[in-house]
C-alpha positions in Angstrom: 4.9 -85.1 14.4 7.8 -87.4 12.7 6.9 -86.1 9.4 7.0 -82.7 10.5 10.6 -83.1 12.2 11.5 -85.1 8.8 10.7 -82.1 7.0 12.7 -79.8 9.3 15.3 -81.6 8.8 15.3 -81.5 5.4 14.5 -77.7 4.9 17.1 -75.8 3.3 17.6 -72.1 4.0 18.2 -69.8 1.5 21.9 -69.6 1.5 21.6 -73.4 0.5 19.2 -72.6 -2.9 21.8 -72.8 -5.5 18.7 -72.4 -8.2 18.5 -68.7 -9.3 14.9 -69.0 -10.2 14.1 -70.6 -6.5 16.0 -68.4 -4.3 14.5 -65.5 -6.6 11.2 -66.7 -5.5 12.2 -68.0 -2.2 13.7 -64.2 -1.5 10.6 -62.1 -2.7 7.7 -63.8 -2.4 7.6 -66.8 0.1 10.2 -65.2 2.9 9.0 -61.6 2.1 7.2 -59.7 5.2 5.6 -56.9 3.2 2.3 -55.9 4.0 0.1 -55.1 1.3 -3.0 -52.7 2.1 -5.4 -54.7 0.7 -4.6 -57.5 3.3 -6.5 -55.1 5.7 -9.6 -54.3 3.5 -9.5 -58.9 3.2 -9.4 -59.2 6.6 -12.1 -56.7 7.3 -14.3 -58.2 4.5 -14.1 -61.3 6.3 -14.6 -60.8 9.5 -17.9 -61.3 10.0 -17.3 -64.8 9.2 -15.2 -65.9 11.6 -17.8 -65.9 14.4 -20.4 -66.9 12.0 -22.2 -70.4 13.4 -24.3 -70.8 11.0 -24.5 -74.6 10.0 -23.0 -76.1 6.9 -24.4 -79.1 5.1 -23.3 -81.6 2.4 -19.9 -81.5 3.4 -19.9 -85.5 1.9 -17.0 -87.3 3.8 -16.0 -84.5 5.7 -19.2 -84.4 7.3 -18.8 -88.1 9.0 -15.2 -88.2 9.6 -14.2 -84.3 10.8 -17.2 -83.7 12.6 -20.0 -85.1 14.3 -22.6 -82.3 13.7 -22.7 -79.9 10.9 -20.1 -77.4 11.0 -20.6 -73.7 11.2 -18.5 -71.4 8.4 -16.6 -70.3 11.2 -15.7 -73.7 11.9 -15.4 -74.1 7.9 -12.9 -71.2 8.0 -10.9 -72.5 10.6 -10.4 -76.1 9.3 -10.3 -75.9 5.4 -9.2 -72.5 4.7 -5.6 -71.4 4.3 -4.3 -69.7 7.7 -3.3 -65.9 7.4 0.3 -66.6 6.2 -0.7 -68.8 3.4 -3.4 -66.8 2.2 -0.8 -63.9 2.3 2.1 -66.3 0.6 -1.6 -66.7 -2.3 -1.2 -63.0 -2.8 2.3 -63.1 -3.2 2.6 -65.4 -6.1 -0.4 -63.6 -8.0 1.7 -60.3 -7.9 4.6 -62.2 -8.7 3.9 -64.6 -11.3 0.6 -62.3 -12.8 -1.1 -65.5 -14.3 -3.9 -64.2 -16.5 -5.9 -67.8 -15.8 -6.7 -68.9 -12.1 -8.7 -71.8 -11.0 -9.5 -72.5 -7.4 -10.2 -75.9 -6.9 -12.2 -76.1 -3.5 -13.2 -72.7 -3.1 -14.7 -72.5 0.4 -16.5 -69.4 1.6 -14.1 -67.8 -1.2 -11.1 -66.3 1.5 -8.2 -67.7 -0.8 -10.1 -66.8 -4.4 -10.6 -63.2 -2.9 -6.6 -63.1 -2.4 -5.5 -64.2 -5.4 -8.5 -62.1 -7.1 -6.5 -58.9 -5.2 -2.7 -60.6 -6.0 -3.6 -60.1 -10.0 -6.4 -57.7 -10.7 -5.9 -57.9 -14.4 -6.6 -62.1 -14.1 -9.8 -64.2 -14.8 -11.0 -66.8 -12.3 -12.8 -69.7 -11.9 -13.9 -71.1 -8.2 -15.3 -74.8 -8.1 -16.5 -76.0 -5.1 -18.9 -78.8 -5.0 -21.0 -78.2 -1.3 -23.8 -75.9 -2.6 -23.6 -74.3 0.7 -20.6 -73.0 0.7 -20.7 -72.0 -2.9 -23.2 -69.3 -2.2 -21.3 -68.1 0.5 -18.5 -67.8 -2.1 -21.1 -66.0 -4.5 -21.5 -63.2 -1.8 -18.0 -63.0 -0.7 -16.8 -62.7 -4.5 -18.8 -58.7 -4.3 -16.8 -56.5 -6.4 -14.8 -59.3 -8.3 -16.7 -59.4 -12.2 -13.7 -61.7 -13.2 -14.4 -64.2 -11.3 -17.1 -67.3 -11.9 -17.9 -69.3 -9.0 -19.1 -73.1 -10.0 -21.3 -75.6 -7.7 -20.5 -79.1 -9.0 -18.1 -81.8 -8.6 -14.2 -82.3 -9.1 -14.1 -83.6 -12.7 -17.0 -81.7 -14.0 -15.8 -78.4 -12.6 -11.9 -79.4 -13.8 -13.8 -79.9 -17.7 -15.8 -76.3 -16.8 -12.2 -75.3 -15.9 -10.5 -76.2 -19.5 -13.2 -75.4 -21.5 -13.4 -71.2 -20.6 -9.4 -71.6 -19.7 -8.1 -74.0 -22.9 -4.6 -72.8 -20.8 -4.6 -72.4 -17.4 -1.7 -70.1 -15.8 -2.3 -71.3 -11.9 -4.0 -73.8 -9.9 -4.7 -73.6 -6.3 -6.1 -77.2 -4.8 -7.8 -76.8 -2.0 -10.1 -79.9 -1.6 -11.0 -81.4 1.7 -9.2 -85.0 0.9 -5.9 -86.4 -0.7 -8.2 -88.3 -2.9 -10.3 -86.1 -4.7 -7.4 -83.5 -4.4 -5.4 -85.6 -7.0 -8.6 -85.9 -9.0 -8.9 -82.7 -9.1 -4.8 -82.2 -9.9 -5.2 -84.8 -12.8 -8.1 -83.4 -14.7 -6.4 -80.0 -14.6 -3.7 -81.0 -15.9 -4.4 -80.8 -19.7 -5.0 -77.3 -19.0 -1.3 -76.6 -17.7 1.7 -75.3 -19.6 5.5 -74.9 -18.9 4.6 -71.7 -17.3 2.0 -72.8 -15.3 1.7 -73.0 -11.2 0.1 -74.8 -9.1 0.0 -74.9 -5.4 -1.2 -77.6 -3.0 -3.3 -76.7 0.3 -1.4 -79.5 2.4 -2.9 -78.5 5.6 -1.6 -80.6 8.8 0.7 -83.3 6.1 -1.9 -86.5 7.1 -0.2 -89.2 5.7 -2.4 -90.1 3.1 -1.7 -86.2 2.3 2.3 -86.5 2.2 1.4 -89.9 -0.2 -0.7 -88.0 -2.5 2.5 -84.8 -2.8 4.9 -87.7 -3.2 2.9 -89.0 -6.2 2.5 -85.3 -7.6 6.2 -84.2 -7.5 7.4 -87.9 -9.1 5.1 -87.1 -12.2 7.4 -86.4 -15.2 5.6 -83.6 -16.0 6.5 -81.9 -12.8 9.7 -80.7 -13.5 10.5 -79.5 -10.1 8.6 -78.4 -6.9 8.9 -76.1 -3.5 7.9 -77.7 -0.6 6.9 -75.1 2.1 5.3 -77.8 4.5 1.8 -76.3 4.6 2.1 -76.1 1.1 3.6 -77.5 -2.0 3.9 -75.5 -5.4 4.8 -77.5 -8.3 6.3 -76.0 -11.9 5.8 -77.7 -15.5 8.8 -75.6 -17.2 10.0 -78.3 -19.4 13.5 -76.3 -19.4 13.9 -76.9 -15.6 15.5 -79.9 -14.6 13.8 -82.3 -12.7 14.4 -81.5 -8.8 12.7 -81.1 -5.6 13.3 -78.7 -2.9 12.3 -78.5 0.9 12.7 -74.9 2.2 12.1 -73.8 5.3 9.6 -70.4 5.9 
């Protein structure tokens, strides 16, 4: 709750961005309320699985500190993947940005790889998510998307899988269940990034070993500056950026 008041706080609007890039961005893609079509046909798609109580195992950590059962993928749904607005804000950058090279770290029952599949049509994606489960729920929810590859293995092997088909990747969406392997995951992608590369952090509720994790991302020199949109934080490697950091409010 004090972190969350920190932040707004901190927030800027967007009369305060002075960065023509950033309130570009700020303007049309992460304040915009347009509603695409294909939000509907996503929503539909995945509706069945919102009610869906069938169990989930090998969940690792998550299993013994989040719950104290095996969760159902509607429970999956509801605690790991981005809500509405974020997935939405996913969309958003692929249509903005139109990365040719995605990777989805922590890919869930494959809601947020489905939006940024639709964001970009023209892109190639790779999904890694290491709970065999779950990864063949992504492998049925991927129906109709032949560019994208959906991987069951861990963080650093899946980040390796990642740089070998993608020797550059254009954006990175981190969506692991823990600050820890979260950086892992952020580190071993990061040979694969490029000035123009994106990469956006699932930051859920902003635990504090969460908010320790960003703060070690966005001091990285090779961050050169990075959004933070509470929820989520989207870091840029343009190497012609100066180094800054900005906190705006949705």
């Amino acid at each position: 709750m004090l972190s969350y008041l920190h932040y707004l706080i901190s927030a800027k609007t967007l009369h305060d961005i002075h960065s023509p890039f950033v309130f570009k961005l700020h303007n049309e893609v992460t304040l915009a309320s347009k509603h695409y079509y294909d939000f509907d046909e996503i929503e539909r798609f995945f509706h069945p699985l919102i009610t869906d109580k069938s169990m989930v195992s090998n969940l690792g950590a998550v299993h013994a500190s989040k719950f104290f059962f095996r969760p159902t993928v509607a429970q999956i749904i509801r605690n790991f993947e981005p809500s509405q607005q974020i997935a939405h804000l996913l969309y958003k950058l692929a249509d903005f940005f139109h990365p040719q090279t995605i990777a989805v770290m922590g890919g869930n029952v494959g809601l947020a790889t489905r939006y940024l599949a639709k964001g970009w049509h023209k892109s190639r994606l790779v999904s890694i998510e290491p709970c065999k489960d779950l990864a063949q729920i992504s492998d049925s929810t991927a129906q109709g998307l032949p560019q994208l590859r959906i991987v069951n293995t861990d963080w650093q092997s899946g980040a390796a899988a990642i740089t070998k088909v993608f020797p550059q990747l254009d954006f990175l969406w981190l969506n692991t269940r823990h600050a820890d392997s979260m950086y892992t995951a952020w580190q071993s992608c990061l040979p694969a990034l490029h000035s123009g590369s994106v990469a956006v952090f699932h930051l859920r509720y902003r635990s504090s070993t969460m908010e320790q994790m960003w703060q070690k991302v966005i001091a990285d020199e090779r961050v050169r500056f990075s959004i933070d949109l509470w929820e989520t934080g989207l870091v840029f490697m343009d190497e012609k950026q100066p180094k800054q950091h900005f906190v705006l409010r949705r």
